[in-house]
C-alpha positions in Angstrom: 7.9 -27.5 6.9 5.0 -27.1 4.8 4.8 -23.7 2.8 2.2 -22.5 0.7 1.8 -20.0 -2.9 0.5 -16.7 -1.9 0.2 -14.1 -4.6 0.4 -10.4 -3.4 0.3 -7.3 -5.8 2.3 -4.6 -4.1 1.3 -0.9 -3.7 3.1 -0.4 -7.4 1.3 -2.9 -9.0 3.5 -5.4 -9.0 2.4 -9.1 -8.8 5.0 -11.4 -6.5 4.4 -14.8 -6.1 5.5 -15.8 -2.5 5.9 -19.1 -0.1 4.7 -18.7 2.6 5.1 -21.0 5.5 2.8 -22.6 7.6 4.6 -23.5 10.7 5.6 -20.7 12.1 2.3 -19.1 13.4 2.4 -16.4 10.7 -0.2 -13.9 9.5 -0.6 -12.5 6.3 0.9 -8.9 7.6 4.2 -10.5 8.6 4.6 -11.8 5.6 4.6 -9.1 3.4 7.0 -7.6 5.9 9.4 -10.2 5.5 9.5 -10.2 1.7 9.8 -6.5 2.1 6.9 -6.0 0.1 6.4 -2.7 1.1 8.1 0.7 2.5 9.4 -0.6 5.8 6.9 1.4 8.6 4.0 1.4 6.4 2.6 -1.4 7.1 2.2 -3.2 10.5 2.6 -0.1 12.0 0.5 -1.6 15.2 2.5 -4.8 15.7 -0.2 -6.5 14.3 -2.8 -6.0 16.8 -5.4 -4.9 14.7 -5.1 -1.4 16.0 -3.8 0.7 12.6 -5.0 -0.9 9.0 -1.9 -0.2 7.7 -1.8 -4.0 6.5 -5.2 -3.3 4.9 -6.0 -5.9 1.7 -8.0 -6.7 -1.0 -8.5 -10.5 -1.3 -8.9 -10.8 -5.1 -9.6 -14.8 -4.6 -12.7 -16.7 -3.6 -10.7 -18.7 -0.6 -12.7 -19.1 2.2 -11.2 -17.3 5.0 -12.4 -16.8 8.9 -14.9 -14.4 9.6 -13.9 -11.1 10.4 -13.2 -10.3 14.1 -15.0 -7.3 16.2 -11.8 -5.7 16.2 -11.2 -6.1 12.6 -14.5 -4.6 11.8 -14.0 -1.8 13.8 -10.6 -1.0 12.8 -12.0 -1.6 9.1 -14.8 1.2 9.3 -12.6 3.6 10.3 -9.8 3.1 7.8 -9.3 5.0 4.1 -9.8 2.9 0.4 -12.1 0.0 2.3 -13.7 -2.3 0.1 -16.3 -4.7 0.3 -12.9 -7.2 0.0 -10.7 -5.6 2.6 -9.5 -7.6 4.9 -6.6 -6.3 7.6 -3.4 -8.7 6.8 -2.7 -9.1 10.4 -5.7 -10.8 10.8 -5.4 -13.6 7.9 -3.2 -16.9 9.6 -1.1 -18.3 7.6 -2.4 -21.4 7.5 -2.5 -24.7 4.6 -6.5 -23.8 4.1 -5.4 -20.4 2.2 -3.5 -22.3 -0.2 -3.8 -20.1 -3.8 -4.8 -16.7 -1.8 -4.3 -13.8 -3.7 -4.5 -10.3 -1.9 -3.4 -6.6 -3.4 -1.9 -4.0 -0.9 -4.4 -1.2 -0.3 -3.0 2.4 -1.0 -0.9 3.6 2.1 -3.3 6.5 4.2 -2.1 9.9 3.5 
């Protein structure tokens, strides 16, 4: 099992640095669920299908991740706080080339 440091700041402010693994098919959304990173049902609302932006981030490093999807971009133009860095969790794989990612937790919509 090969894991790899992700550093997430948390709705609070709060920087966590977390493993996250690599061979369980994971996305970036899931993981932040499973650290309990934030209020459970405020983020993932959608399942993950790219349907909500309640996983909505700010990548705060200069990795190089996949281009963003049609359905990403959509659901991105339609959410509140986007930034020229938003990227919807969901959408991010968990995968050994986002070694050193670090993301922040956009505000929750209200």
């Amino acid at each position: 099992m090969t894991d790899i440091k992700i550093k997430i700041i948390d709705r609070e402010g709060v920087l966590h640095e977390v493993d996250a693994p690599t061979d369980m098919n994971m996305n970036l959304m899931e993981v932040v669920r499973s650290y309990e990173l934030a209020p459970e049902g405020t983020i993932g609302i959608c399942g993950g299908m790219a349907m909500c932006a309640s996983c909505q981030c700010y990548v705060n490093s200069d990795t190089d991740l996949p281009e963003k999807s049609d359905d990403e971009e959509a659901m991105l133009s339609e959410a509140f706080f986007v930034k020229d860095n938003s990227r919807l969790g969901c959408q991010i794989r968990i995968t050994e080339d986002i070694e050193g990612l670090e993301v922040e937790l956009a505000p929750e919509e209200a």
